[in-house]
C-alpha positions as CSV (number, residue, x, y, z in Angstrom):
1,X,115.3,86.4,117.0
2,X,115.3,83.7,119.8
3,X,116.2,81.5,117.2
4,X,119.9,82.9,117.2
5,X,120.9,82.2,120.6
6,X,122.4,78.8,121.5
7,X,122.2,77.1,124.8
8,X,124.6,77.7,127.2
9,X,125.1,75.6,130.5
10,X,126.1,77.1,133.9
11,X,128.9,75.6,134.4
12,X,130.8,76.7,131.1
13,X,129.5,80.3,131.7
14,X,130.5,80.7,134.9
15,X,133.9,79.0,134.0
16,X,133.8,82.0,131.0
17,X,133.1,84.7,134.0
18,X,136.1,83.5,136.4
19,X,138.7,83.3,133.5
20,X,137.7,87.3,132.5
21,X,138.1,88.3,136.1
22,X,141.2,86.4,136.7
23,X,142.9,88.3,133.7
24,X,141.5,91.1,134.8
25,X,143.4,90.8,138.7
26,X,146.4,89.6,136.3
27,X,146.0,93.3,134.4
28,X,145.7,95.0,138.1
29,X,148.8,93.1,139.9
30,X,151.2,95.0,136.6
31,X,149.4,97.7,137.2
32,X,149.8,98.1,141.3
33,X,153.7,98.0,140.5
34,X,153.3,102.0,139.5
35,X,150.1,102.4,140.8
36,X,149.9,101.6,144.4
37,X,146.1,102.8,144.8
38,X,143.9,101.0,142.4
39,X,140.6,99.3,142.0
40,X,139.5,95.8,141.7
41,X,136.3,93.8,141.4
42,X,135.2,92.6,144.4
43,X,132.3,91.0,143.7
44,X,130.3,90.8,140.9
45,X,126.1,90.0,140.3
46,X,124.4,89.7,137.3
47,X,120.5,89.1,136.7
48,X,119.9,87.1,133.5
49,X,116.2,86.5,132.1
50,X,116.6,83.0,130.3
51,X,114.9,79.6,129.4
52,X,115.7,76.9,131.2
53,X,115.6,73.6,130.1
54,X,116.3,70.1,131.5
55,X,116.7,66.6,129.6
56,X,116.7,64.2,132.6
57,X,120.5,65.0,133.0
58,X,121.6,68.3,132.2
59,X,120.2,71.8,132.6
60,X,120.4,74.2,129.5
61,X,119.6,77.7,129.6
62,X,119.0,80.5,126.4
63,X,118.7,83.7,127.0
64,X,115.3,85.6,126.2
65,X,115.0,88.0,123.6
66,X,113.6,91.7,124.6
67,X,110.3,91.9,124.7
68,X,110.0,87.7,125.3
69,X,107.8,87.0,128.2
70,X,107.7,83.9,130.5
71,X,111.3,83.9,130.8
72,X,112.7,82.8,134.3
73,X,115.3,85.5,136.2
74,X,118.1,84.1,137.5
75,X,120.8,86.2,139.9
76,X,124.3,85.1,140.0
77,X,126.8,86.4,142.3
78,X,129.9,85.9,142.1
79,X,132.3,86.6,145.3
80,X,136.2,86.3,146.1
81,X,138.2,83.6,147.2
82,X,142.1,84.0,148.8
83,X,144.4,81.0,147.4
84,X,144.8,80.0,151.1
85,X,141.3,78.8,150.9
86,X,141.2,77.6,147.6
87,X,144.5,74.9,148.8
88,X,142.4,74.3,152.3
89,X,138.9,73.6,150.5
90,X,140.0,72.1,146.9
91,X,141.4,68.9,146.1
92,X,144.1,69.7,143.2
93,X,142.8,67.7,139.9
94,X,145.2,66.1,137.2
95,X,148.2,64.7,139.2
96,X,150.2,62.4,137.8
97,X,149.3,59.2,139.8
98,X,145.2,60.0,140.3
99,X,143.3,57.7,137.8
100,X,139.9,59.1,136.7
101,X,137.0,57.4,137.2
102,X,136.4,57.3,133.4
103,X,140.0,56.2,132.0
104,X,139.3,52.5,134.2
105,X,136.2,51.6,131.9
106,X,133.4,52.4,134.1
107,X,130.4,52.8,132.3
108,X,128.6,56.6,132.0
109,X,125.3,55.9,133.9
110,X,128.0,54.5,137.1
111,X,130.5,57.8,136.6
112,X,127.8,59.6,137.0
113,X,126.2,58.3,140.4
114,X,129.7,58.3,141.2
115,X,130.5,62.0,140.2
116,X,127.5,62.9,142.1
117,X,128.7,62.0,145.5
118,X,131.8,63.8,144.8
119,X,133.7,60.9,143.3
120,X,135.6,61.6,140.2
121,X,138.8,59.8,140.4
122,X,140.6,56.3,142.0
123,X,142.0,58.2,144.9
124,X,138.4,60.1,145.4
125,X,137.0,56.3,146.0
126,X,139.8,55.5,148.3
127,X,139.0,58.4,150.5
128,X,135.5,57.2,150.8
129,X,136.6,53.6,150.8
130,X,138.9,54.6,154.6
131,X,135.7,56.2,156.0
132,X,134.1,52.7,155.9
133,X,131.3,53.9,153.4
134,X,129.5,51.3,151.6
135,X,129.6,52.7,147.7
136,X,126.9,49.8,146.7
137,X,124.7,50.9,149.2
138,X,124.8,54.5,149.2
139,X,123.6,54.4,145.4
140,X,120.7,51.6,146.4
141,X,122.5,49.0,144.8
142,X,123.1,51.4,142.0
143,X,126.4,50.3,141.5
144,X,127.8,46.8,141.3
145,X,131.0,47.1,143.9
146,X,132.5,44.0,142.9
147,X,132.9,44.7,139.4
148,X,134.1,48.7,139.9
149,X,136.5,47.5,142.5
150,X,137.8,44.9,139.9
151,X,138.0,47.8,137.1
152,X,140.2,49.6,139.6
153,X,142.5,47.1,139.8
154,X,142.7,46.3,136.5
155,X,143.7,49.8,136.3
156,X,146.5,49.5,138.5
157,X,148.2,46.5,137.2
158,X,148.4,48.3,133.5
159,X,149.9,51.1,135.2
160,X,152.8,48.7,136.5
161,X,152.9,46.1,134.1
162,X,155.2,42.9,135.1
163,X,158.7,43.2,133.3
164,X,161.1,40.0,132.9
165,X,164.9,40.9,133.2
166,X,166.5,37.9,133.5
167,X,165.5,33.6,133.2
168,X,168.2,31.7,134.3
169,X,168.2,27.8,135.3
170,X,169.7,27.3,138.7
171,X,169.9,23.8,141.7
172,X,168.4,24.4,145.1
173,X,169.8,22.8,148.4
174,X,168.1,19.6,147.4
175,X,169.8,19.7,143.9
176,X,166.4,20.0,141.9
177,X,166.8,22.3,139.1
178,X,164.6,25.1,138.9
179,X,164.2,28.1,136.8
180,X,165.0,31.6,138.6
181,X,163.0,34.6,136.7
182,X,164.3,37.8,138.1
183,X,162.1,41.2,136.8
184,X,159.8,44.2,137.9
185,X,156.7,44.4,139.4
186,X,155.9,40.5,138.7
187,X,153.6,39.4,142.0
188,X,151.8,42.8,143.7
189,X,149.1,41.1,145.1
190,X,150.4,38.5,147.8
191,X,146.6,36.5,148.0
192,X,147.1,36.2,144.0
193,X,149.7,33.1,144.1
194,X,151.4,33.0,140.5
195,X,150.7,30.1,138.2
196,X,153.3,28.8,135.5
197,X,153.2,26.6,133.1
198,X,156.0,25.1,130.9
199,X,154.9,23.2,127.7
200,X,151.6,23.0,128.7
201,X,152.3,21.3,131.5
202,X,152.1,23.1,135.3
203,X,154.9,23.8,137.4
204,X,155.4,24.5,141.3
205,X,156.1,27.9,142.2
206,X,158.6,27.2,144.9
207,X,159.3,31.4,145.8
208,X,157.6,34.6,144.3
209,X,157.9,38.4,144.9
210,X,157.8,41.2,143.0
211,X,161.5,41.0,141.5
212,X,161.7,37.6,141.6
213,X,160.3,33.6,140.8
214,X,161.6,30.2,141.6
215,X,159.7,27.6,139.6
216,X,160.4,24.0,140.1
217,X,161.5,22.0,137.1
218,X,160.9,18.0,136.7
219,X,161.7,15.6,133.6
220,X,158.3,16.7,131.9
221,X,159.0,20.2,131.9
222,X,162.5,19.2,130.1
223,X,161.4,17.6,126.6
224,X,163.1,19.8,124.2
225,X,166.0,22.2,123.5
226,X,163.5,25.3,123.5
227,X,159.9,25.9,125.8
228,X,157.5,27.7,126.0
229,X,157.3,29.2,129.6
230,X,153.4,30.5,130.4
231,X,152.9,32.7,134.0
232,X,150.3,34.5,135.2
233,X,151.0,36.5,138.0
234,X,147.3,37.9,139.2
235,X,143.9,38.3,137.0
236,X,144.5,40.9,134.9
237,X,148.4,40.1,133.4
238,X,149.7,37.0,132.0
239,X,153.4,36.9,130.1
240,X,154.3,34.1,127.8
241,X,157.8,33.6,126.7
242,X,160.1,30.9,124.9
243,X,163.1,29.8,127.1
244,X,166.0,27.6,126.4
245,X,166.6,24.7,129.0
């Protein structure tokens, strides 16, 4: 009955085909050990009579029942591949510092305008991003630039979140007391100037980096034992903190 099969997509049977003839050059490299003349698959066809299907995204196939007529025939061939090509031709998925396009936020309709010119991941963008291609306009305006490029970034900065070490209060050659915060990854963006606060009231960022900031301290930053110290160091990070003057 055609009502027992389930749809299948392409890509998960092929996927099914490669893993059988991997094991199966697995079974054959134990086997050429002893047995220096063997046989392996070199390539393999198959002809499948199936229904194909389509939803405005994806194509589904099931295949036809004997004796079903009307059913499309589809060959697919399946060839070899040496693992020199495979490193020269294949960009290696999963590594530790590659972002996907879908862990950042980005809606599904934009991952998939981006997925289909061959961007899956932050570093895939970058690429295309060096070989001076407009993303907005290759997808007709498609995609809103502006607000991906923001997502990306956002991305970034809660992969290196800032991290406060050390507050300490400190003079400067002019003897104005100022308060020296020492930690990690605190200013990565040099056109994103850090803005602090102390008590509500705003303070003058003298010197920032990435390990370190000098904020500049006056008598109404100085109005009781204990503050509260507010910085934000770029759009997406912002560390608030109670400091003793």
């Amino acid at each position: 009955m055609a009502n027992d099969n389930k749809y299948w997509n392409l890509e998960d049977f092929v996927d099914s085909l490669v893993v059988e003839l991997d094991k199966t050059r697995e079974t054959l490299a134990i086997k050429a050990i002893n047995k220096p003349l063997t046989y392996t698959v070199k390539d393999l066809a198959i002809d499948l009579n199936i229904f194909p299907t389509f939803d405005g995204d994806q194509i589904r196939f099931i295949t036809a029942q004997p004796g079903q007529e009307g059913a499309s025939k589809v060959n697919i061939q399946l060839g070899s591949i040496t693992d020199q090509q495979v490193r020269a031709t294949t960009k290696i998925s999963g590594l530790k510092n590659d972002t996907k396009i879908e862990e950042i936020g980005v809606d599904t309709k934009t991952q998939k305008k981006l997925r289909k010119l061959g961007v899956s991941s932050v570093d895939d963008l970058q690429a295309v991003e060096k070989k001076q291609v407009d993303i907005q306009r290759a997808t007709d305006n498609e995609i809103d630039y502006k607000t991906l490029a923001n997502q990306i970034q956002k991305s970034r900065r809660n992969q290196t979140p800032p991290r406060v070490t050390a507050v300490s209060l400190a003079l400067d050659e002019n003897e104005r007391p100022y308060l020296h915060v020492k930690g990690e990854n605190l200013t990565l963006d040099k056109q994103y100037a850090p803005v602090t606060v102390i008590n509500s009231t705003l303070a003058e960022v003298m010197e920032f980096s990435a390990s370190e900031l000098k904020i500049l301290l006056n008598k109404d930053h100085i109005t009781q034992q204990e503050s509260e110290l507010i910085m934000t160091f770029d759009p997406y990070t912002l560390v608030k903190m109670n400091i003793r003057l």
